[in-house]
N, CA, C and O atoms as CSV, one atom per row, in Angstrom:
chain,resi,resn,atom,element,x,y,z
A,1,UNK,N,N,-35.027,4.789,-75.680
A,1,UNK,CA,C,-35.653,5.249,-74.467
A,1,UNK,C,C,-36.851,4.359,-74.160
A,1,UNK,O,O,-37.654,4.133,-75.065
A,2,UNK,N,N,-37.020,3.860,-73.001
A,2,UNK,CA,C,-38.287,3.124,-72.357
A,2,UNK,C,C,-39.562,3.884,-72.701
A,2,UNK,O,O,-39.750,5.040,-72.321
A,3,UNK,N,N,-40.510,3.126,-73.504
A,3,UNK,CA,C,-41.897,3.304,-73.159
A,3,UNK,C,C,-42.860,3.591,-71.817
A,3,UNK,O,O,-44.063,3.757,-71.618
A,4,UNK,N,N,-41.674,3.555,-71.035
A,4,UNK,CA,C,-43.020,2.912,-69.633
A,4,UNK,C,C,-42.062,4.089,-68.669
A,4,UNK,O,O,-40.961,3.619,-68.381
A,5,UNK,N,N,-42.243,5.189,-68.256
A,5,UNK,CA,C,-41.261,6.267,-67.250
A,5,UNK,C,C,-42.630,6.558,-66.608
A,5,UNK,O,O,-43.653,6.949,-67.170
A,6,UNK,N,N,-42.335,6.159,-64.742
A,6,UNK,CA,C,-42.796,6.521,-64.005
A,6,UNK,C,C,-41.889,7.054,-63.167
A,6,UNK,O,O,-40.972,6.249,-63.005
A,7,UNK,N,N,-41.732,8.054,-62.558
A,7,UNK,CA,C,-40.829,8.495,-61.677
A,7,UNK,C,C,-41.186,9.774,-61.259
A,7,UNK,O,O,-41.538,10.647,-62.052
A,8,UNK,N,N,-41.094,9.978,-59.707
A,8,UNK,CA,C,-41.484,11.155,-58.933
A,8,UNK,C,C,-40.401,11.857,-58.103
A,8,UNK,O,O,-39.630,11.066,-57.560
A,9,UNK,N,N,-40.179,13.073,-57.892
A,9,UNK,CA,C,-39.170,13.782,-57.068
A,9,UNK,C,C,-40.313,14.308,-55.535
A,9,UNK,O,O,-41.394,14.849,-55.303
A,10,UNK,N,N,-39.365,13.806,-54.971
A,10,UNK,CA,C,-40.395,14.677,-53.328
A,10,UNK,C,C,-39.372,15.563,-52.773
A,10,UNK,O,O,-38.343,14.895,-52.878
A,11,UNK,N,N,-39.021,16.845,-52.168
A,11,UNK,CA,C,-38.249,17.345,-51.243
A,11,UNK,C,C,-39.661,17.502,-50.489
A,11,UNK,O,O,-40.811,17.794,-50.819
A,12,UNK,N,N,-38.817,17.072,-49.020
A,12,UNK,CA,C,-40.316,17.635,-47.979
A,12,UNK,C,C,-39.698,17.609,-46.961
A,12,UNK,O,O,-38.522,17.972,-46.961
A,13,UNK,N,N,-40.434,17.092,-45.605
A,13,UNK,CA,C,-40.488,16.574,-44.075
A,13,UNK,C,C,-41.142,15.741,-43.728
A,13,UNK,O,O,-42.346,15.542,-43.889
A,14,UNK,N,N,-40.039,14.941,-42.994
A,14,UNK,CA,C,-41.447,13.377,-42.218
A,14,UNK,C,C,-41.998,14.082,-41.946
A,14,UNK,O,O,-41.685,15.271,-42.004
A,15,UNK,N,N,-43.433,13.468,-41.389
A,15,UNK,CA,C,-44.047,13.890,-40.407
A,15,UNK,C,C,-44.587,13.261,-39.240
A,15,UNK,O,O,-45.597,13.529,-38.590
A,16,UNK,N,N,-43.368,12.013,-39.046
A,16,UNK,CA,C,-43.329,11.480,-37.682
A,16,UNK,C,C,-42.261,10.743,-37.950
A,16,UNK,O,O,-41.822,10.619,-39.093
A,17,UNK,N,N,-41.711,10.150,-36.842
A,17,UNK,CA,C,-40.307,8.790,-36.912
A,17,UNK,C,C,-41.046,7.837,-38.220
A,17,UNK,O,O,-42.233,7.935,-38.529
A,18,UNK,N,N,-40.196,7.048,-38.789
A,18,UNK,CA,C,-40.435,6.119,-39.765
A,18,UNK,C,C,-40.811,4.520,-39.260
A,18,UNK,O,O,-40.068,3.738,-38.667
A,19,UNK,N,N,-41.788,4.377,-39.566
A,19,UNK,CA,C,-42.389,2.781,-39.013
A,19,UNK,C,C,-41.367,2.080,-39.531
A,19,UNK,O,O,-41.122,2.431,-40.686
A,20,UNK,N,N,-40.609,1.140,-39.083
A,20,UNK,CA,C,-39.838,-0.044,-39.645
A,20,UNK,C,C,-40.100,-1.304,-39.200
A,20,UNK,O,O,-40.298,-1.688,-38.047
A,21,UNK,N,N,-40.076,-2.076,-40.502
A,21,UNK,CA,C,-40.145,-3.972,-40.186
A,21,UNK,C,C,-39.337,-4.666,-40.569
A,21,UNK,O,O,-39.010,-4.493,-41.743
A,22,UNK,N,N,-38.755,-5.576,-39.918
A,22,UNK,CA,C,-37.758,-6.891,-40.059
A,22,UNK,C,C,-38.781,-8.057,-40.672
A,22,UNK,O,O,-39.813,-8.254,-40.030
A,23,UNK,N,N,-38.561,-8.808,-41.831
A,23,UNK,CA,C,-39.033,-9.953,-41.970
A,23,UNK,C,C,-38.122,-10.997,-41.703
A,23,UNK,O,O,-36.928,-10.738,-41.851
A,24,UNK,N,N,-38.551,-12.449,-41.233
A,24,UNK,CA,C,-38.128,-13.548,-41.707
A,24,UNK,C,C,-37.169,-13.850,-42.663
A,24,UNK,O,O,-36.069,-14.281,-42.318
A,25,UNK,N,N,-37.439,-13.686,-43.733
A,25,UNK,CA,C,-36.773,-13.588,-44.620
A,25,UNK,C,C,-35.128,-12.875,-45.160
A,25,UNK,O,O,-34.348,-13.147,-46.073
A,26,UNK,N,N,-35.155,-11.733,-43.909
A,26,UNK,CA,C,-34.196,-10.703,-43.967
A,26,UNK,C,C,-34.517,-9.223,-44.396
A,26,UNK,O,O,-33.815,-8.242,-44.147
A,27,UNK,N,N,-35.532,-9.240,-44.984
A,27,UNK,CA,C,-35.749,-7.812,-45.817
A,27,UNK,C,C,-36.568,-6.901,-45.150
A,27,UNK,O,O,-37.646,-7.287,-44.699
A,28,UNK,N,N,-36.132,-5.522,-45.001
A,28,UNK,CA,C,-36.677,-4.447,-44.578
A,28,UNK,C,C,-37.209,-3.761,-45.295
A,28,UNK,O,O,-36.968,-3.397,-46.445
A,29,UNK,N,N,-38.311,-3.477,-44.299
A,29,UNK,CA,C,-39.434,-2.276,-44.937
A,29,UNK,C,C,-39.665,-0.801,-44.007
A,29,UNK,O,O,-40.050,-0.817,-42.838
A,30,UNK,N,N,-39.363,0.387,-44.741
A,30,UNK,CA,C,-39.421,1.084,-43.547
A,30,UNK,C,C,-40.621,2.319,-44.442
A,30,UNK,O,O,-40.512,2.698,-45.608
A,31,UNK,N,N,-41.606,2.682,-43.523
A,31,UNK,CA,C,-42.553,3.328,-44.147
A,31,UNK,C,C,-42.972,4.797,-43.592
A,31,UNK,O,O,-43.303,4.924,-42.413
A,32,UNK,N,N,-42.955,5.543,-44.193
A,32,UNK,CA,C,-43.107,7.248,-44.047
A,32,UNK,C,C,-44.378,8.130,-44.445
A,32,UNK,O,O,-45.170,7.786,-45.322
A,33,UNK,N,N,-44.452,8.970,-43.912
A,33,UNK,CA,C,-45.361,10.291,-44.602
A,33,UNK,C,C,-43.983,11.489,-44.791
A,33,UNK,O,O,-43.024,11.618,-44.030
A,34,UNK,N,N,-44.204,12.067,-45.737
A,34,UNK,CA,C,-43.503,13.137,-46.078
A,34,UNK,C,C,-44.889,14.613,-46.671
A,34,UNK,O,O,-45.817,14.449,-47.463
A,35,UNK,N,N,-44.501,15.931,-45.908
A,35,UNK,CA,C,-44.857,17.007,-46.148
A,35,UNK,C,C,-44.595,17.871,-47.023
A,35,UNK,O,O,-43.384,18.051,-46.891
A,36,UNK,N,N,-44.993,18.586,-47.915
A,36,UNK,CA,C,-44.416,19.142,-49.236
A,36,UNK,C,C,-45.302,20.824,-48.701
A,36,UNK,O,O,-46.508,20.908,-48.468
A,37,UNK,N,N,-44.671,21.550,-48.651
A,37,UNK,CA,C,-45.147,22.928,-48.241
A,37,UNK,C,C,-45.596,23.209,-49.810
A,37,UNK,O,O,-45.481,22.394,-50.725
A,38,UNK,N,N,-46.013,24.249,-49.889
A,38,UNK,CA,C,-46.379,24.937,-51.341
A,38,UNK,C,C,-45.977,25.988,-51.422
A,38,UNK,O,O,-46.010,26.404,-50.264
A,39,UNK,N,N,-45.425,27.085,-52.322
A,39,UNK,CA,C,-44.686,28.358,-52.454
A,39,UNK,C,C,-45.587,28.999,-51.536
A,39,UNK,O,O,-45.228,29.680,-50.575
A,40,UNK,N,N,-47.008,28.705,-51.941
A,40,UNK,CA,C,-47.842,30.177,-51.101
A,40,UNK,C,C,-48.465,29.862,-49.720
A,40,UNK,O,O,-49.337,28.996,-49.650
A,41,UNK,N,N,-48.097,30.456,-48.738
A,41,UNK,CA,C,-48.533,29.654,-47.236
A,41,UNK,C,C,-49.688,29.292,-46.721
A,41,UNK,O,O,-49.966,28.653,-45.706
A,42,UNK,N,N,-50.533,29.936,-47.813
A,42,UNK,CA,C,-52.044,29.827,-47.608
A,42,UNK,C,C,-52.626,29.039,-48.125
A,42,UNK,O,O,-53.846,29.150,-48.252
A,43,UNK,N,N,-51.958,28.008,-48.583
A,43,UNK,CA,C,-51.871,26.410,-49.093
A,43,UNK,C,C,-51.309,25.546,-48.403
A,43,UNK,O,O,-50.260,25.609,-47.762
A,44,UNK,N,N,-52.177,24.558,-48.571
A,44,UNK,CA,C,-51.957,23.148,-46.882
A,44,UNK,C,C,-50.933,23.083,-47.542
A,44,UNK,O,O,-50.636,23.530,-48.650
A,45,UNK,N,N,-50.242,22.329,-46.592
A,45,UNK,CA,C,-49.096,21.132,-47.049
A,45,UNK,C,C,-49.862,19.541,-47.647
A,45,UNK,O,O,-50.823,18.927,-47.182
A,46,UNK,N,N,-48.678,19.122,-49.250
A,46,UNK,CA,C,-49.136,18.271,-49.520
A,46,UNK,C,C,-48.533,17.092,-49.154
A,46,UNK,O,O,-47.333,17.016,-49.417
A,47,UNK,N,N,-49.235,15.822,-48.424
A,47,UNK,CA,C,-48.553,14.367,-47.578
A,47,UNK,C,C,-48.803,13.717,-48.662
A,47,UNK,O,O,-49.827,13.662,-49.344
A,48,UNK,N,N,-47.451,13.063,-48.809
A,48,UNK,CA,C,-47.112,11.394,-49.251
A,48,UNK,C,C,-46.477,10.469,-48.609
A,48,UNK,O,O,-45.398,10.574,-48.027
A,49,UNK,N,N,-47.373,9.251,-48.748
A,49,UNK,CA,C,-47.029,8.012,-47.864
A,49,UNK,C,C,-45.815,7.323,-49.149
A,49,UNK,O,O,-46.058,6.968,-50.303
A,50,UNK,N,N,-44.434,7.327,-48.359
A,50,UNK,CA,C,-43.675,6.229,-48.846
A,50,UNK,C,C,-43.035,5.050,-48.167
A,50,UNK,O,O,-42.739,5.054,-46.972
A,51,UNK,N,N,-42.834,4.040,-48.986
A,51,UNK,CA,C,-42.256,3.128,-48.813
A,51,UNK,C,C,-41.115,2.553,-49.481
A,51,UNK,O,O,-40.956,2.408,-50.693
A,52,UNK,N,N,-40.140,2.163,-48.294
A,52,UNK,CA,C,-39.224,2.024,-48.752
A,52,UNK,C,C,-38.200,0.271,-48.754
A,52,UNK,O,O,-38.930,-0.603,-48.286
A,53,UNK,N,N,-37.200,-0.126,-49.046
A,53,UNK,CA,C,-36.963,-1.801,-49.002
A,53,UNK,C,C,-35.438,-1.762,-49.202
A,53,UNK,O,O,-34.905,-1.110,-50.100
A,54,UNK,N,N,-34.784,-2.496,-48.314
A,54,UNK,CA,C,-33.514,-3.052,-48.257
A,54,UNK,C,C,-32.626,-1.635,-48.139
A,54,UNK,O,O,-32.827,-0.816,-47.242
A,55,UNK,N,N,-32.144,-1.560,-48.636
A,55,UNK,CA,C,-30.428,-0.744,-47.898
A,55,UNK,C,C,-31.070,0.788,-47.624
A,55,UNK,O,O,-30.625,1.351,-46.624
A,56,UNK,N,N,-31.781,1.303,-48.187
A,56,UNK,CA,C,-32.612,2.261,-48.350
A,56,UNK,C,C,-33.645,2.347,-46.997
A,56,UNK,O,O,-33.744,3.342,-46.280
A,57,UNK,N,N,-34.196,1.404,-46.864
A,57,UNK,CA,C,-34.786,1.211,-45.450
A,57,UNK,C,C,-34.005,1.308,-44.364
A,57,UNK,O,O,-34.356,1.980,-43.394
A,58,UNK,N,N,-32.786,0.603,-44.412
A,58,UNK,CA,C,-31.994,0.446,-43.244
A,58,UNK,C,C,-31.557,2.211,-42.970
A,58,UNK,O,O,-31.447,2.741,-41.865
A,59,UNK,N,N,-31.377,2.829,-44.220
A,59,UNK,CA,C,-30.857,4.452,-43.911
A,59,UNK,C,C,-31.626,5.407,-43.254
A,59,UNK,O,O,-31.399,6.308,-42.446
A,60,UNK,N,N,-32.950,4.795,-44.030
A,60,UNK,CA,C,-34.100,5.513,-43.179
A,60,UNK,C,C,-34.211,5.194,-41.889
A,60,UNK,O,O,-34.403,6.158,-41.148
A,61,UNK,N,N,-34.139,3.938,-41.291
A,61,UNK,CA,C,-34.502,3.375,-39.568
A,61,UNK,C,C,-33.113,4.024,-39.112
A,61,UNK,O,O,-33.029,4.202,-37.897
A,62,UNK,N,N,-32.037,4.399,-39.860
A,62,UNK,CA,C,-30.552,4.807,-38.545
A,62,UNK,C,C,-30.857,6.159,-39.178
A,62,UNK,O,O,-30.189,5.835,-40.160
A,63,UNK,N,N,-31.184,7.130,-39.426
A,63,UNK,CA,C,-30.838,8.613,-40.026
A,63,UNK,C,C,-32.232,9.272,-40.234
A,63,UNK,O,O,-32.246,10.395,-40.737
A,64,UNK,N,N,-33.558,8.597,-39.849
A,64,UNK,CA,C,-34.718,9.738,-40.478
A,64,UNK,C,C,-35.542,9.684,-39.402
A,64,UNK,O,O,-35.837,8.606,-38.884
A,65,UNK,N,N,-36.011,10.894,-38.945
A,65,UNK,CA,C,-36.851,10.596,-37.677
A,65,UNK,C,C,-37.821,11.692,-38.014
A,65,UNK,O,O,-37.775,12.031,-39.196
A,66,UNK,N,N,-38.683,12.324,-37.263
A,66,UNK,CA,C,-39.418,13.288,-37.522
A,66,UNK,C,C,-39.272,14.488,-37.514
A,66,UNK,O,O,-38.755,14.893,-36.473
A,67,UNK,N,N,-39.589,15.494,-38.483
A,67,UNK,CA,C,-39.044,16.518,-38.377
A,67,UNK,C,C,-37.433,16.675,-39.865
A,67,UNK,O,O,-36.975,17.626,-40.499
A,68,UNK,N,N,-37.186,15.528,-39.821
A,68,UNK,CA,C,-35.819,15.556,-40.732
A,68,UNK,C,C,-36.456,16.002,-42.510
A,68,UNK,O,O,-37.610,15.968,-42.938
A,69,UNK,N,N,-35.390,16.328,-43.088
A,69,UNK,CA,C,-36.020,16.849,-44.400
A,69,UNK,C,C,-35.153,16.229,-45.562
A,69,UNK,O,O,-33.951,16.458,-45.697
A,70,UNK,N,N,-35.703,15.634,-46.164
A,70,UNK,CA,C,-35.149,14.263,-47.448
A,70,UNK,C,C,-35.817,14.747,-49.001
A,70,UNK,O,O,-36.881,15.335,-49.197
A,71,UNK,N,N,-35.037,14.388,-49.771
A,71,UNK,CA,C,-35.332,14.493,-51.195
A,71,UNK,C,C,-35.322,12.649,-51.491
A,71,UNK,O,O,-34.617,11.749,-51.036
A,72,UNK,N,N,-36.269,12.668,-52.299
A,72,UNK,CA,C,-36.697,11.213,-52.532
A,72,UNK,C,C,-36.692,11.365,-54.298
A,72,UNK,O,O,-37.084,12.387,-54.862
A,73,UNK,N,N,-36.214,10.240,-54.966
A,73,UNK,CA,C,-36.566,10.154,-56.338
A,73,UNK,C,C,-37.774,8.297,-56.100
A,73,UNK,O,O,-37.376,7.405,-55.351
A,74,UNK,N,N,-38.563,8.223,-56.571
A,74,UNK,CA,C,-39.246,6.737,-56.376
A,74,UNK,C,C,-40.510,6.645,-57.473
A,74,UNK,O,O,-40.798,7.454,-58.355
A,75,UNK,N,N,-40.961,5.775,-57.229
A,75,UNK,CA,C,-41.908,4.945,-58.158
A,75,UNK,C,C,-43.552,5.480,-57.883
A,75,UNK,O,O,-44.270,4.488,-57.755
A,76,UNK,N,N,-43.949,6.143,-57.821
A,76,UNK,CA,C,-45.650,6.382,-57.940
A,76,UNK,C,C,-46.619,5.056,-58.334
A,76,UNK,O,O,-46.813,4.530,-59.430
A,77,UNK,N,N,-47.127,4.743,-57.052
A,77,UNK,CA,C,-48.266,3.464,-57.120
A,77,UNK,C,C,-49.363,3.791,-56.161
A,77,UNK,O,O,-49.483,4.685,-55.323
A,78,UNK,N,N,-50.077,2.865,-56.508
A,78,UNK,CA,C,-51.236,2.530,-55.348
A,78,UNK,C,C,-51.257,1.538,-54.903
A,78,UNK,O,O,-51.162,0.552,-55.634
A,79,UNK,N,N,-51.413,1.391,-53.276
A,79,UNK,CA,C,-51.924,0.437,-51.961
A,79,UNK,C,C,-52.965,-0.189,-52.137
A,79,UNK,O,O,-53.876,0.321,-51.485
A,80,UNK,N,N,-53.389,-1.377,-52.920
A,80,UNK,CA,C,-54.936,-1.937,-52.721
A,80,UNK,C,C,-55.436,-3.101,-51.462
A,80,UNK,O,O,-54.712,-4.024,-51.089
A,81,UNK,N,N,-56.135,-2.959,-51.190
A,81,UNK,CA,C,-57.003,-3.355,-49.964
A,81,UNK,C,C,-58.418,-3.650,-50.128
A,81,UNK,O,O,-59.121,-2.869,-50.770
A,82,UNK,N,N,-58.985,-4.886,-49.517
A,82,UNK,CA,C,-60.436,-5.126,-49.362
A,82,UNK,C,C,-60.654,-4.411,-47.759
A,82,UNK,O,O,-59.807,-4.614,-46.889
A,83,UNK,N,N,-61.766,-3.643,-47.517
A,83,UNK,CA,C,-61.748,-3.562,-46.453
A,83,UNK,C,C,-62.666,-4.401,-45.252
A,83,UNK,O,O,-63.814,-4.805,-45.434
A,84,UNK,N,N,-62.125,-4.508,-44.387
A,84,UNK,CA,C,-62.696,-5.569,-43.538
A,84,UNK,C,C,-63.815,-5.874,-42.858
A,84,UNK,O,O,-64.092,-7.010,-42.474
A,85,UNK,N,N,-64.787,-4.452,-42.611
A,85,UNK,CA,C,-66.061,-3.973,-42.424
A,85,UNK,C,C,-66.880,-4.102,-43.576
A,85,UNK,O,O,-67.697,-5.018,-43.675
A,86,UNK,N,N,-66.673,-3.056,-44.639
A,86,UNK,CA,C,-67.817,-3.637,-45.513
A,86,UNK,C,C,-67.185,-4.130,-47.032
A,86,UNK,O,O,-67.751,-3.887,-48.098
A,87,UNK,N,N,-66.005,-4.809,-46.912
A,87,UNK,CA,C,-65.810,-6.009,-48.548
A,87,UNK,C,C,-65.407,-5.204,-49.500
A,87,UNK,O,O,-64.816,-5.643,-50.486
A,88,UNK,N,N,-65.738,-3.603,-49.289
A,88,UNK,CA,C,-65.313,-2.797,-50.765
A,88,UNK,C,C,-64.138,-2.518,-50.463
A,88,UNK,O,O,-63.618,-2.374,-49.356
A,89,UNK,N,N,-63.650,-2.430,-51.663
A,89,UNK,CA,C,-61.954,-2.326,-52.708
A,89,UNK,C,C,-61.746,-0.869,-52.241
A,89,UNK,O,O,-62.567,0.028,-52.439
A,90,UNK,N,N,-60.603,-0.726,-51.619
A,90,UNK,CA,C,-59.936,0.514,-50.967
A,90,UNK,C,C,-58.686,0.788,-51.536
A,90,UNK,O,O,-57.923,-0.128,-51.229
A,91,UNK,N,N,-58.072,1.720,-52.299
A,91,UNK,CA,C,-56.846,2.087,-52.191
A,91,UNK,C,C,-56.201,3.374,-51.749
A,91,UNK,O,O,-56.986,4.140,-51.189
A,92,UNK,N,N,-55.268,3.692,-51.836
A,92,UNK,CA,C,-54.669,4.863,-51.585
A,92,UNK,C,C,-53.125,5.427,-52.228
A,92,UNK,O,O,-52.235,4.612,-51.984
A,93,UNK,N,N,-52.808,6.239,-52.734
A,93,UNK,CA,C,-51.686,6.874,-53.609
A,93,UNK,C,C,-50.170,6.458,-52.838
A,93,UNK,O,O,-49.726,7.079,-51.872
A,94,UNK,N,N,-49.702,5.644,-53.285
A,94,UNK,CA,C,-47.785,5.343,-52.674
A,94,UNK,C,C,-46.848,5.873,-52.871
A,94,UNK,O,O,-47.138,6.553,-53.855
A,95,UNK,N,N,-45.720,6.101,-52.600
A,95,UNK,CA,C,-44.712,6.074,-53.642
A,95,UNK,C,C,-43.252,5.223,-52.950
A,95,UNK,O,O,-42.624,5.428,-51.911
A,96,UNK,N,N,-43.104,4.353,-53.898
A,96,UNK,CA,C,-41.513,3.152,-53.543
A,96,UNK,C,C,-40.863,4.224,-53.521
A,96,UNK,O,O,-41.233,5.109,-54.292
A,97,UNK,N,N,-39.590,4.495,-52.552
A,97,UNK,CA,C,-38.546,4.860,-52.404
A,97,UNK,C,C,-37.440,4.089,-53.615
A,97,UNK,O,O,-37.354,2.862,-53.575
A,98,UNK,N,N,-36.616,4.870,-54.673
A,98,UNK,CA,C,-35.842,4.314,-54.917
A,98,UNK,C,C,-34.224,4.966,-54.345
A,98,UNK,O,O,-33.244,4.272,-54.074
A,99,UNK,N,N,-34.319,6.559,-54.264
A,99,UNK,CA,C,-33.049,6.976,-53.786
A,99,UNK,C,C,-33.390,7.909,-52.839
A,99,UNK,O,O,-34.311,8.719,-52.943
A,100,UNK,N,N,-32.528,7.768,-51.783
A,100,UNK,CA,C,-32.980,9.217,-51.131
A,100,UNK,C,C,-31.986,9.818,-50.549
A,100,UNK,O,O,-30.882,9.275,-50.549
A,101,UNK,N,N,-32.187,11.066,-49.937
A,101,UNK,CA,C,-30.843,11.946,-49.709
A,101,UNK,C,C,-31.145,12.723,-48.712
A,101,UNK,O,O,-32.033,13.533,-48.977
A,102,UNK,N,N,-30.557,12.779,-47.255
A,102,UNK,CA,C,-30.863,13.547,-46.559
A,102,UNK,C,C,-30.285,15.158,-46.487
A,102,UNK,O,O,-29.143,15.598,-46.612
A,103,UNK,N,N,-31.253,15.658,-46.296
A,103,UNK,CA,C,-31.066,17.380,-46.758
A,103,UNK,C,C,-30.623,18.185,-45.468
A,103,UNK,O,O,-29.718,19.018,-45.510
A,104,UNK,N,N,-31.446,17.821,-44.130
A,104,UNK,CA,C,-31.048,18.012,-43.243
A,104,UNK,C,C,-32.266,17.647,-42.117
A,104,UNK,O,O,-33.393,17.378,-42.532
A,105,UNK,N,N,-31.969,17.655,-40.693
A,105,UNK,CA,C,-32.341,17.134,-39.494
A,105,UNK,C,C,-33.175,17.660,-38.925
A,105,UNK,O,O,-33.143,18.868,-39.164
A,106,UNK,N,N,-33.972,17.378,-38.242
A,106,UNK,CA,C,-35.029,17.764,-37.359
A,106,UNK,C,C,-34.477,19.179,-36.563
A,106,UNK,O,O,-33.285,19.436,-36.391
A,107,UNK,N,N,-35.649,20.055,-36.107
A,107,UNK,CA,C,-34.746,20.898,-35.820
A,107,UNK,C,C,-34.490,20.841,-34.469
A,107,UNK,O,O,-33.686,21.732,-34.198
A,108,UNK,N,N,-34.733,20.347,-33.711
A,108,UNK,CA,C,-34.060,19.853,-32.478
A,108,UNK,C,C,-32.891,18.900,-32.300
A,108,UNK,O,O,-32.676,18.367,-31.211
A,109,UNK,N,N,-32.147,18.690,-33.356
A,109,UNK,CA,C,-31.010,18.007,-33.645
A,109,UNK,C,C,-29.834,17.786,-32.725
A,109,UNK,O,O,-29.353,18.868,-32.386
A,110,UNK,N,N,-29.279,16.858,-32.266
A,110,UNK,CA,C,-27.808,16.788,-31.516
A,110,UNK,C,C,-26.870,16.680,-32.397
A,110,UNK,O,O,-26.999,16.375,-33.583
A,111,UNK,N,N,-25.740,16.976,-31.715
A,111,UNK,CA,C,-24.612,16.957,-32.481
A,111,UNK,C,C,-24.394,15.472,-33.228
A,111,UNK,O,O,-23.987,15.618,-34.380
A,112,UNK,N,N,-24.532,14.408,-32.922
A,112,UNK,CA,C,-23.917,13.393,-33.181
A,112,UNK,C,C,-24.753,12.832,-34.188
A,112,UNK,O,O,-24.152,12.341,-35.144
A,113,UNK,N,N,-25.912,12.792,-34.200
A,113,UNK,CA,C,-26.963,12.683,-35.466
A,113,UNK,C,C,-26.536,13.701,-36.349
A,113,UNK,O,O,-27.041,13.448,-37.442
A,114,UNK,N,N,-25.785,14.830,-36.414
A,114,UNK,CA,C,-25.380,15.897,-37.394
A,114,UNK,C,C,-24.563,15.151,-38.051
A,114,UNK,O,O,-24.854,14.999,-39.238
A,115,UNK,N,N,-23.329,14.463,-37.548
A,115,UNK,CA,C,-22.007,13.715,-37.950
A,115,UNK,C,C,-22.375,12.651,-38.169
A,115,UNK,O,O,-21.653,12.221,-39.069
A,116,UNK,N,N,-23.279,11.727,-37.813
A,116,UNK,CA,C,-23.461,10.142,-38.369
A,116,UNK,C,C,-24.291,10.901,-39.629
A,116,UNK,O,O,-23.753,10.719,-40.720
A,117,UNK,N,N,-25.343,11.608,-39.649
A,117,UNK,CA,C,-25.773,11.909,-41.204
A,117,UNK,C,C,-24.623,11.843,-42.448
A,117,UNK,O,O,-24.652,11.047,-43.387
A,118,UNK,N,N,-23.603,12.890,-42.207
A,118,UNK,CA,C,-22.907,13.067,-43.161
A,118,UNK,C,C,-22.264,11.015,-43.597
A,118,UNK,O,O,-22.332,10.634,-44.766
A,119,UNK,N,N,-22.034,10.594,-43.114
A,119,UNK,CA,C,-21.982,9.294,-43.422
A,119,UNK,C,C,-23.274,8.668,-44.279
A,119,UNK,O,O,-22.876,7.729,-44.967
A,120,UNK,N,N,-24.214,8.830,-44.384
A,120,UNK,CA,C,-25.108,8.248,-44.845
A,120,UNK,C,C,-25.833,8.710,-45.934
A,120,UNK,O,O,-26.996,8.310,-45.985
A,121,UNK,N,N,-25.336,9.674,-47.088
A,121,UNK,CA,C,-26.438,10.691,-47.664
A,121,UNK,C,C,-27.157,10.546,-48.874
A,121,UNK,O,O,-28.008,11.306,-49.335
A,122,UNK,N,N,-26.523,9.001,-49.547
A,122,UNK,CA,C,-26.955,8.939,-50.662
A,122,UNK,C,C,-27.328,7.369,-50.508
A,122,UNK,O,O,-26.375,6.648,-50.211
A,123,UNK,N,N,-28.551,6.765,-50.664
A,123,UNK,CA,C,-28.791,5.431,-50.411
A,123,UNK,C,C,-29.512,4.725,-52.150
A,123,UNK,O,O,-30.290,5.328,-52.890
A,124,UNK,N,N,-29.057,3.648,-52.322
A,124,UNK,CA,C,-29.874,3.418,-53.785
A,124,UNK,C,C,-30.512,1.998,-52.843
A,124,UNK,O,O,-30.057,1.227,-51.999
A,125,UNK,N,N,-31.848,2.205,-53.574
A,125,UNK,CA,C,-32.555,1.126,-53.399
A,125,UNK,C,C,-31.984,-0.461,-54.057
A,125,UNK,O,O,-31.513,-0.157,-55.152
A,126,UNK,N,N,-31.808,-2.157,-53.845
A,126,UNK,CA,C,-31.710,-3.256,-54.046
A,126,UNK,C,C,-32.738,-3.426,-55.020
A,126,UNK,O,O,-33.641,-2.680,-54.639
A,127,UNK,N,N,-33.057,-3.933,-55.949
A,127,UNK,CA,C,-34.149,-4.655,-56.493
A,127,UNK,C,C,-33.703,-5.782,-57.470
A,127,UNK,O,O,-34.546,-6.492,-58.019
C-alpha cells in the first residue's frame, strides 16, 4: 500500500455553469465551485473550488451547468499566488478532479440534457 493517500469524495451542487479553457497546446481545463449542504439546515453550505483536465473537463463543459449535482472523487491541494497589490503569498484550498459522476440536473432541466446525460456518467481523468 502507498505511503502518500490523498483523496477526497464531494457529492454536492455547482454553484454556477463551469468556467472552461482551450489551450494551445490542446488541453482543457474546466473549473467549478461545488456546494455540500450539511445534515442540519442551520448549517451554511460547505463550497469547494475544483479543477478539472482533459476528458473529464470536456464532460464537465457538455453535461454540468449550474444547479446540476455530481459526486467527485479528486486530489486535495492548494492554489498559490503572489498577490499583485501588496507582494504577499496568497493561497486557497483546491481540489483536482480525478472522476466524476453525474447524479442528476439542474432543476430546471429539458428533456434532452436528461438523455445526453445518461451517455456521459462516468469520466476518468488523463494524467
Amino acid at each position: 500500500m502507498s505511503e502518500y493517500l490523498n483523496r477526497i469524495t464531494i457529492v454536492g451542487r455547482c454553484g454556477q455553469d463551469p468556467e472552461i479553457r482551450y489551450f494551445e497546446s490542446g488541453s482543457v481545463k474546466a473549473s467549478i465551485s461545488v456546494a455540500v449542504r450539511p445534515p442540519y439546515k442551520s448549517e451554511n453550505a460547505l463550497w469547494f473550488d475544483l479543477i478539472a483536465w482533459g476528458s473529464t473537463a470536456e464532460v464537465i463543459a457538455n453535461y454540468v451547468k449550474k444547479g446540476t449535482q455530481i459526486a467527485i472523487v479528486g486530489e486535495f491541494g492548494f492554489d498559490r499566488w503572489t498577490d499583485k497589490n501588496s507582494g504577499a503569498m496568497r493561497s486557497k484550498p483546491i481540489v483536482t478532479v480525478q472522476t466524476i459522476e453525474l447524479l442528476g440536473s439542474p432543476k430546471n432541466e429539458d428533456k434532452s440534457y436528461k438523455e445526453e446525460k445518461q451517455t456521459a456518467s462516468i469520466a476518468n481523468a488523463n494524467y
